[in-house]
C-alpha positions as CSV (number, residue, x, y, z in Angstrom):
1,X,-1.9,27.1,-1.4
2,X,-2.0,27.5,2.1
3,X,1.1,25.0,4.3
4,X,-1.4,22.5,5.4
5,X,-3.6,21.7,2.5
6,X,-2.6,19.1,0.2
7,X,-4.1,19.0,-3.4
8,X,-3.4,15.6,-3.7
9,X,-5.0,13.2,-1.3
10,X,-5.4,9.6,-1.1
11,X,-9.3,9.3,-0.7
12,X,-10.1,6.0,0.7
13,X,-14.1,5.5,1.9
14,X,-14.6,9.2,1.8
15,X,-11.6,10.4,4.1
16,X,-8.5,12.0,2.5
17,X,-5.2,11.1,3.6
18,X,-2.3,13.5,2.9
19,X,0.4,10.3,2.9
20,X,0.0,7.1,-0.1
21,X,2.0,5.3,2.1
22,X,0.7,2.7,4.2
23,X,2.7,0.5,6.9
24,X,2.8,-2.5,8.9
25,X,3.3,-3.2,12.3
26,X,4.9,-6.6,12.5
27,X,8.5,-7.9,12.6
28,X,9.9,-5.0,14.3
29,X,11.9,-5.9,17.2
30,X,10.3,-3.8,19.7
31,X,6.9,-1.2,20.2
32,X,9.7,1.7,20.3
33,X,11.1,0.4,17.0
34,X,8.0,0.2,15.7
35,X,6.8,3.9,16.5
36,X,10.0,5.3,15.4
37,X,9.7,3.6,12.1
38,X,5.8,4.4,11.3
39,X,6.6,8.3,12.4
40,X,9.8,8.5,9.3
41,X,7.4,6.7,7.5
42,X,5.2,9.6,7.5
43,X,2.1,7.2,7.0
44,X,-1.2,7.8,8.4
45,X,-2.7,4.6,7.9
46,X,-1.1,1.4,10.1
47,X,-2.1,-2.3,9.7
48,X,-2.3,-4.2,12.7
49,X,-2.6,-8.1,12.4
50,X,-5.3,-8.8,15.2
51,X,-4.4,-12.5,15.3
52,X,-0.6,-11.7,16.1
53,X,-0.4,-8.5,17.9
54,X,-1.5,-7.0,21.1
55,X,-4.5,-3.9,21.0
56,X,-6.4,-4.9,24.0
57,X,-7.5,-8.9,23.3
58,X,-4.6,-9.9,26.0
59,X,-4.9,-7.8,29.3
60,X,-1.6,-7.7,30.9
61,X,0.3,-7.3,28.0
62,X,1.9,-4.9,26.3
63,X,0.2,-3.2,23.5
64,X,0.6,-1.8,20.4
65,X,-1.8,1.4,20.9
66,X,0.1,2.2,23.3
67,X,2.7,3.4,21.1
68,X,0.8,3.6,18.0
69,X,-2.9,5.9,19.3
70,X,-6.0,5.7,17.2
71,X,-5.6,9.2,18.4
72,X,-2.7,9.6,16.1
73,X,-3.3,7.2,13.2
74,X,-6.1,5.7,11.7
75,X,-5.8,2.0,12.2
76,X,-6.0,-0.6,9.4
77,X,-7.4,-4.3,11.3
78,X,-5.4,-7.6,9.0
79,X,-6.4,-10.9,8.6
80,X,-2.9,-11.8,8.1
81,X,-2.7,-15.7,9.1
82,X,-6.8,-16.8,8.1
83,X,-6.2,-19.4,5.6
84,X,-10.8,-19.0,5.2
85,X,-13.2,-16.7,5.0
86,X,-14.9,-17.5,8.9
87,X,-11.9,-16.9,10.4
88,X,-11.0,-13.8,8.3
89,X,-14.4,-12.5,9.0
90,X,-14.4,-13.6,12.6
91,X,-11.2,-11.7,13.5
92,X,-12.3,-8.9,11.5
93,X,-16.0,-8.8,13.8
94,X,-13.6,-8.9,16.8
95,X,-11.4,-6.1,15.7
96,X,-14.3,-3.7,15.5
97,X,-15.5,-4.6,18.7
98,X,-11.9,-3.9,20.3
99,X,-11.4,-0.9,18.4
100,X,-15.2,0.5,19.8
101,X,-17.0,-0.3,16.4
102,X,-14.0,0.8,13.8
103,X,-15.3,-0.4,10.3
104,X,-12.6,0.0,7.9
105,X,-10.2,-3.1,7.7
106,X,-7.7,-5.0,5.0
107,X,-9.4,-8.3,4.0
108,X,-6.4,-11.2,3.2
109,X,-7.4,-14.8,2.9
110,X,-3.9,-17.4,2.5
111,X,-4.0,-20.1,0.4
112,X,-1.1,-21.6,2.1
113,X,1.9,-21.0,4.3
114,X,4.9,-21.4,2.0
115,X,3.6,-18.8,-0.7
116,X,1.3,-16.5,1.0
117,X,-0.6,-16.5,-2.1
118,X,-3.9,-15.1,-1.9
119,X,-7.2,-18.0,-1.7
120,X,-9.1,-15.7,-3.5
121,X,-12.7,-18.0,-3.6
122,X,-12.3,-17.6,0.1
123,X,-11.5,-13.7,0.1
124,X,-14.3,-13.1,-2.0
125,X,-16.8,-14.9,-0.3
126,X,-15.1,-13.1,2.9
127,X,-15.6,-9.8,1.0
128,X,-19.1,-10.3,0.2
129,X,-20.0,-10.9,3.7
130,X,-17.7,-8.2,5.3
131,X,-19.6,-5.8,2.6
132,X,-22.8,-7.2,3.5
133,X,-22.0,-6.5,7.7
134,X,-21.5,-2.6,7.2
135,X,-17.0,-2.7,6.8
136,X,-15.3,-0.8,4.6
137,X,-13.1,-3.2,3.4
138,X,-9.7,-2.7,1.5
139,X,-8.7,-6.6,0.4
140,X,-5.4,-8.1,-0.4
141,X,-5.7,-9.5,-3.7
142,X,-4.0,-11.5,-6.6
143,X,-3.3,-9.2,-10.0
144,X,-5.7,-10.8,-11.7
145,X,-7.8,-7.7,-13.1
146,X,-11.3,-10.1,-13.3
147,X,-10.4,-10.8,-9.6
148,X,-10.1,-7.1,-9.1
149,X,-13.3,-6.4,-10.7
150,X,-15.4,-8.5,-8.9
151,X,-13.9,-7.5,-5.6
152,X,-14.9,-3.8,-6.6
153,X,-18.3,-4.6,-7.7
154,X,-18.7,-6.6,-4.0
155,X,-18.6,-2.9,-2.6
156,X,-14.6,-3.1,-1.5
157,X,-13.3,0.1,-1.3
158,X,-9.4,-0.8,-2.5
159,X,-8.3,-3.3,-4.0
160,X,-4.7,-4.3,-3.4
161,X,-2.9,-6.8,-6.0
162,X,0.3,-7.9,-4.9
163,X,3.5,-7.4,-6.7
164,X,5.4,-10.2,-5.8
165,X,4.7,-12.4,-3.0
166,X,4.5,-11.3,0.9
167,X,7.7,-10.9,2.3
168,X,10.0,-12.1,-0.8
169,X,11.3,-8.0,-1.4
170,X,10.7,-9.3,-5.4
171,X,9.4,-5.6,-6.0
172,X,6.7,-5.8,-9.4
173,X,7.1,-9.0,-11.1
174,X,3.8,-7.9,-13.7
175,X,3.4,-4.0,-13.8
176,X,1.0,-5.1,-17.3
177,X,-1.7,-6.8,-15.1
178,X,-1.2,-3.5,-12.5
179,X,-1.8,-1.3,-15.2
180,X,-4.9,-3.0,-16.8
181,X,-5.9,-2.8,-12.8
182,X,-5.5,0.9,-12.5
183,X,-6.9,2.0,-15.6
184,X,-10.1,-0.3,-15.2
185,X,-10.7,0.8,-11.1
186,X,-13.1,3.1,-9.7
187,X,-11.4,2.6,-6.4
188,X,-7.7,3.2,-5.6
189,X,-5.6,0.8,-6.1
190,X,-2.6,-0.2,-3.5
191,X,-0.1,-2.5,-4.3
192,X,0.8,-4.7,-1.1
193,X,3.4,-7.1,-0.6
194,X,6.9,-7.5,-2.6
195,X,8.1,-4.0,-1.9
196,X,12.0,-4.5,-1.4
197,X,13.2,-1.3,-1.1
198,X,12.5,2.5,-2.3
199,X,12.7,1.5,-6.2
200,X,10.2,-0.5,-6.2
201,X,8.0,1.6,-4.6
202,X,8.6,4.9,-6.4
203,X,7.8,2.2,-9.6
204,X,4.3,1.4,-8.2
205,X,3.3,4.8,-8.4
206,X,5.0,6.0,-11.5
207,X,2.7,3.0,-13.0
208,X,-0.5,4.9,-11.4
209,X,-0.8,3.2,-8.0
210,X,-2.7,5.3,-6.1
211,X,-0.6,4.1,-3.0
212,X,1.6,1.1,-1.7
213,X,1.5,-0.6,1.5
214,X,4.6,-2.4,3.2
215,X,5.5,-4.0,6.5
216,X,8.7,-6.2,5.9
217,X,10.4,-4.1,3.6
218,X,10.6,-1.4,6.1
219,X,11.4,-3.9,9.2
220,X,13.6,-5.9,7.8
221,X,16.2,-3.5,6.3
222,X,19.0,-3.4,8.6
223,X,18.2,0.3,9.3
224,X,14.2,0.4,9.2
225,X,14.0,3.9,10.4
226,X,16.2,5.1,7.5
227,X,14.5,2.7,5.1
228,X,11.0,4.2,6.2
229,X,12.2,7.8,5.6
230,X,13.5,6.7,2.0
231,X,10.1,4.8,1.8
232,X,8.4,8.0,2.5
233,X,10.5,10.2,-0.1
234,X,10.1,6.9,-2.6
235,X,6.3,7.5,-2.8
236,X,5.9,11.1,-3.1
237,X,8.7,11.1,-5.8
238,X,7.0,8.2,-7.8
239,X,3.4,10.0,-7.3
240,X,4.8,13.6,-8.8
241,X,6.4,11.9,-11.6
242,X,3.3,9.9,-12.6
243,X,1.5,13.2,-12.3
244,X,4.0,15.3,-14.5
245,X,3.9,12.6,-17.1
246,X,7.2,10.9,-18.7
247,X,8.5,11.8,-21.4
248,X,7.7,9.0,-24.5
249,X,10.1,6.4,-24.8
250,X,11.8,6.8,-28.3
251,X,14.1,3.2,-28.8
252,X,16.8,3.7,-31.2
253,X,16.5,7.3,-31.5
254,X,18.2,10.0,-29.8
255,X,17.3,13.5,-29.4
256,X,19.8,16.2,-27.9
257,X,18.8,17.9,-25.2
258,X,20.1,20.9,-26.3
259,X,18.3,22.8,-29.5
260,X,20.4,22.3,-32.5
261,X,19.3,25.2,-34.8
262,X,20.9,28.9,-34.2
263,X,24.4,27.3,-33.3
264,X,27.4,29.1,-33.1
265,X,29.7,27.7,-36.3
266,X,33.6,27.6,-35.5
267,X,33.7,30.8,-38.3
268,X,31.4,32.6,-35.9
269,X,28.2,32.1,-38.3
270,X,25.0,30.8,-36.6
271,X,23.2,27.3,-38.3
């Protein structure tokens, strides 16, 4: 194998991506802080919430590809903050028109402000007409595996339950529903928002996530830079073990992990 091939990429719409980890761009106190983060993170793909961050729609300003290039990275347009499926689909027609007609995008639809749970008749309706318009759309979903289903029968090309709400750091509340997910998809599946910190992630992917996606995990650490390196170290460590394949679980049996025939007797005879 040569340096720069990787066996193991995340394939999402037909382009492999050497890193499962995928970051947001919010709540960082600064673009520097920002950049410095997503580059320990390792991560090739970056959301950017079009309804609360700078990439061109305010002149003047500064903005966000300034220190994170669509050169660089590819670029993940949210609907974070559409509470219905116009605006999410608005927002999302605006972001490919800013980003010269980029067509991959994450699809969330809120149901309301205090839970950030998903609305998902909204998303899916969103989804169908997103679909339907040419995008390649990854959606924010709820772990509901019918849900999941639907969403992958619409034409989305992830589908992305949460594990715990956005922004609570919960980590997976129902890894049973994830894994009913997983083994049912055809597409990958991501698990986005409730990431608290590197254990929860490496978990994700030991359960057969195909990646995880994060924003205030990372940010909100009181050290995001560190946190996004141990984020980065976190997935790849969770993706080999789930590839080696755990050993069973035996409850209320023990097994040494030394052999016990041929040992050496205190007489100097062998067992």
């Amino acid at each position: 194998m040569k340096p720069h091939e990787n066996l193991d990429p995340l394939v999402i719409a037909g382009k492999s991506y050497a890193s499962r980890l995928l970051v947001g761009t919010g709540k960082y106190k600064d673009f520097a802080e920002t950049r410095a983060a997503v580059e320990a993170s390792g991560a090739q793909i970056i959301t950017v919430a079009i309804r609360r961050t700078n990439i061109g729609q305010n002149p003047g300003e500064p903005s966000l590809l300034d220190a994170i290039p669509p050169s660089k990275y590819t670029l993940l347009p949210n609907t974070a903050g559409c509470y219905s499926a116009d605006d999410a689909v608005r927002t999302l027609r605006l972001a490919r028109e800013l980003l010269d007609g980029h067509d991959l995008v994450k699809l969330e639809v809120l149901g309301d402000p205090k839970t950030l749970f998903p609305n998902m008749v909204e998303t899916l309706s969103a989804a169908r007409t997103l679909v339907s318009e040419g995008f390649k759309v990854m959606v924010y979903t709820s772990d509901d595996p019918i849900i999941a289903r639907q969403l992958e029968d619409i034409g989305c090309v992830a589908v992305m339950p949460l594990a715990s709400l956005i922004g609570s750091g919960m980590g997976i509340l129902n890894p049973w529903n994830l894994q009913i997910i997983i083994e049912n998809a055809k597409v990958p599946v991501l698990v986005d928002a409730g990431v608290g910190t590197a254990s929860d992630a490496a978990i994700a992917m030991e359960l057969g996530c195909h990646g995880v996606l994060m924003n205030t995990a990372i940010a909100a650490a009181q050290n995001p830079v560190l946190m996004a390196s141990a984020m980065k170290k976190a997935v790849e460590a969770g993706r080999e073990a789930y590839l080696a394949g755990r050993m069973p679980k035996k409850p209320y049996s023990a097994a040494p992990s030394s052999p016990t025939a041929g040992l050496i007797t205190p007489a100097g005879k062998t067992t």
